[in-house]
C-alpha positions in Angstrom: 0.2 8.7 39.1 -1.6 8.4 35.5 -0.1 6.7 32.8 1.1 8.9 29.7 -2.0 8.7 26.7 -0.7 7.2 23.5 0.2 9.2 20.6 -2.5 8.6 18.3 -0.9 8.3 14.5 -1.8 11.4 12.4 -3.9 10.9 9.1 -3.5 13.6 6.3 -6.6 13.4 3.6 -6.1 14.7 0.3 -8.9 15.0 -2.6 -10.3 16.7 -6.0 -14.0 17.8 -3.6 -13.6 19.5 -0.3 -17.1 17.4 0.4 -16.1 14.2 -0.4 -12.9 14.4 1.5 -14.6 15.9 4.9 -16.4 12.5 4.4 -13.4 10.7 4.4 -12.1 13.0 7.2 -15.0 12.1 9.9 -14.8 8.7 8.9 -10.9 8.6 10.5 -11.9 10.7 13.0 -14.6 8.7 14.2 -11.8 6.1 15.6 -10.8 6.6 18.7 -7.1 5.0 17.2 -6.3 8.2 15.1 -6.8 11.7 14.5 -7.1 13.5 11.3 -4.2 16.2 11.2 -5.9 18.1 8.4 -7.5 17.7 4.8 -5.7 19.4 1.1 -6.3 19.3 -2.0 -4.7 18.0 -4.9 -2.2 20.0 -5.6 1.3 19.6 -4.9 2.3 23.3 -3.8 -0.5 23.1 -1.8 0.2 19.6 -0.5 3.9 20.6 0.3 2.3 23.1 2.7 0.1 21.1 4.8 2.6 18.3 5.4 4.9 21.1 6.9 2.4 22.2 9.4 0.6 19.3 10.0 3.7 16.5 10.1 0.9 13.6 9.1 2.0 10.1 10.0 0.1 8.5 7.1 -1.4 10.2 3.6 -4.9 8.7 2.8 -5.2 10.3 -1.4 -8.6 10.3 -3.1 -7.4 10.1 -6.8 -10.4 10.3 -8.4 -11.8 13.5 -10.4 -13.8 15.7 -12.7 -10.9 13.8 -15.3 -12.0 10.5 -14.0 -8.7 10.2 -12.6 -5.5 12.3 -11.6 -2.8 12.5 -14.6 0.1 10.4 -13.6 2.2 13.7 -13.7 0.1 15.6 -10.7 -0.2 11.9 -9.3 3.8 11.8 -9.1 4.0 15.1 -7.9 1.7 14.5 -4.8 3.6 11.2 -4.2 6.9 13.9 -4.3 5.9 15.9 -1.7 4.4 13.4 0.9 7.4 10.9 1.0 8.9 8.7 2.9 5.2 9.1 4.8 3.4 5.7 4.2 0.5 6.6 1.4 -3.0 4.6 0.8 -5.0 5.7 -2.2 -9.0 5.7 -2.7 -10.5 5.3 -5.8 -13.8 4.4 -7.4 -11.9 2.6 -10.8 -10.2 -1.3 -10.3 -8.7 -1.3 -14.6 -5.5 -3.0 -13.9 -3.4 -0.8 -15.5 -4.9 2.1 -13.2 -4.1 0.4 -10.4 -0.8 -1.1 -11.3 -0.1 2.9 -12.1 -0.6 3.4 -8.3 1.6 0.8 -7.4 4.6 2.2 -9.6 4.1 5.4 -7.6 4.7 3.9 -4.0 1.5 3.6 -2.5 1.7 1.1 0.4 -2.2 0.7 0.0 -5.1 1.0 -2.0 -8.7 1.0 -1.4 -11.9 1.0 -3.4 -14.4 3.2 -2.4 -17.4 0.5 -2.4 -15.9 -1.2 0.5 -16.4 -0.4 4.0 -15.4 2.1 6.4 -13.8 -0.4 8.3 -11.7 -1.7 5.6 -10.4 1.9 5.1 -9.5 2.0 8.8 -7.9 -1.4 7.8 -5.9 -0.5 5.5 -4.3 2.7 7.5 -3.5 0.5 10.2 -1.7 -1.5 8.0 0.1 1.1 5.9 1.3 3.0 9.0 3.0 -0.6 10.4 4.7 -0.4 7.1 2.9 -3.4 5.7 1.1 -3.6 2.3 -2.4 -3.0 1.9 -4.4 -4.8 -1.1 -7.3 -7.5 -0.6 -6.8 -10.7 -2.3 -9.8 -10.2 -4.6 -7.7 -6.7 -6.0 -4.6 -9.0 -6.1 -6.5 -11.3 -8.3 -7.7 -8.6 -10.4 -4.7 -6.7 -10.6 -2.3 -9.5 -11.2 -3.8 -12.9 -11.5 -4.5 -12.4 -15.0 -1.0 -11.5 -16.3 -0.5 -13.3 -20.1 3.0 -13.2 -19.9 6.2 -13.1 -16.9 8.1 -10.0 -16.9 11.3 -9.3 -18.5 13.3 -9.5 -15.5 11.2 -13.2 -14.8 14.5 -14.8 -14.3 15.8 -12.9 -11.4 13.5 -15.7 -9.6 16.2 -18.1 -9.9 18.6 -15.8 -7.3 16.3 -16.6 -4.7 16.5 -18.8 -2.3 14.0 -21.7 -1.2 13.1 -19.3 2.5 13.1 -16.3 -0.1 10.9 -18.1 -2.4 8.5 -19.0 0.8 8.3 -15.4 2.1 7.7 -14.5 -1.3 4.9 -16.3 -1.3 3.1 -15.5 1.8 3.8 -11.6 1.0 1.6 -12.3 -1.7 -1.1 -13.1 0.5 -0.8 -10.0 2.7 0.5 -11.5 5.5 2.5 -9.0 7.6 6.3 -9.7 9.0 4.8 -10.8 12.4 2.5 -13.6 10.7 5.3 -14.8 8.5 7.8 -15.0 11.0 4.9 -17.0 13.1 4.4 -19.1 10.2 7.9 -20.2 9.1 9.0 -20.4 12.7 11.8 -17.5 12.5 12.0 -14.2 14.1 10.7 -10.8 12.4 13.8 -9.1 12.3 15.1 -12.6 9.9 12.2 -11.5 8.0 13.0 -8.2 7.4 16.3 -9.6 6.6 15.4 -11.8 4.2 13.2 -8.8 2.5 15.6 -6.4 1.8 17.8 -9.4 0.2 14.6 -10.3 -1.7 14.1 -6.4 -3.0 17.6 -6.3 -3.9 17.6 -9.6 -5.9 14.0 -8.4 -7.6 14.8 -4.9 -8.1 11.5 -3.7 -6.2 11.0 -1.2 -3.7 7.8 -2.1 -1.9 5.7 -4.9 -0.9 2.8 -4.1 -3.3 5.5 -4.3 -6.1 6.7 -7.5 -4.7 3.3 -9.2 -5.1 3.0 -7.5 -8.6 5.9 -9.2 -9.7 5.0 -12.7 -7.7 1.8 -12.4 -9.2 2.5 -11.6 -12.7 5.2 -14.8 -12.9 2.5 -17.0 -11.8 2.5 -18.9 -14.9 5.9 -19.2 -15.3 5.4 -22.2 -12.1 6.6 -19.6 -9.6 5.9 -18.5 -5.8 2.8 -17.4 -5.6 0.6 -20.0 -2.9 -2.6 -21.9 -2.8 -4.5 -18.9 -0.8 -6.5 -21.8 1.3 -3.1 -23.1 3.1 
């Protein structure tokens, strides 16, 4: 008797150009791990549809356009329709404010369209095991260069010293199984400890958890020596 075939997770692509998403779109589909359940563009009613008849696993968004970039009023609206799906956003522009914009959103993930094709299969992988997505050069360039801690830099202190550690290695894009592998504790302590650490913080995702670890650097924080 055969075995069952797995499931492969469903990617949903969404973009401005019907040419550059097809790009996108045979990129996925050239990995035998997913399949592409369709392609939309940006338009939220539009959006709404396709996730309906498709049921994507994951939403891969090009943001960019003949505007530079999608208004962060359509950008909210596409982030609307495709939730609680995981979401990892291209785009051709690294400003920090751009990018922190996509953070604020909830996207799990963002990729910049000079990197590879393998880093965009990457970073699906990861957003569809629920873990953040963001290299450490884009974490440097988002965050590292923060002038001042946020308002709310004193929540720090309602952490505990394992919080404080798991902070830290979230900032280097470790996922649960590595920091559990590394502090010698099971995953589901991890997981734990995170949603004690996103209530204490006020954050709702792991990319906003390294943007506030990052931007409190100064302050003699959390955030580790990348080379441990």
């Amino acid at each position: 008797m055969t075995g069952s075939v797995p499931r492969r997770p469903r990617v949903l692509v969404t973009g401005e150009y019907p040419l550059v998403r097809t790009a996108f779109a045979r990129l996925i589909a050239a990995d035998p791990g997913l399949t592409v359940a369709g392609e939309c563009a940006n338009d939220a009613d539009a959006l709404a549809e396709v996730m309906n008849s498709t049921s994507p696993d994951v939403v891969v968004i090009d943001v960019d356009c003949d505007r530079r970039t999608l208004s962060p009023e359509l950008m909210a609206q596409l982030f609307v329709q495709v939730r609680p799906r995981p979401v990892l956003v291209l785009t051709a522009h690294d400003e920090q404010q751009w990018l922190s914009a996509i953070l604020r959103q909830g996207a799990l993930g963002i990729v910049l369209k000079h990197r590879t094709a393998d880093v965009l299969i990457r970073g699906i992988r990861a957003v569809l095991a629920g873990e953040a997505w963001i290299e450490p050069s884009m974490l440097t360039l988002m965050f590292g260069g923060a002038a001042r801690p946020p308002r709310d830099a004193h929540l720090i202190d309602t952490l505990t010293p394992r919080e404080r550690e798991i902070v830290a290695l979230v900032s280097l894009g470790l996922k649960n199984r590595k920091i559990a592998e590394r502090l010698f504790i099971s995953e589901t302590t991890v997981r734990h400890h995170l949603t004690s650490i996103f209530n204490k913080l006020s954050v709702t995702s792991r990319l906003e958890l390294m943007r506030y670890a990052y931007s409190t650097a100064g302050a003699g924080t959390f955030v580790p020596d990348r080379d441990r």
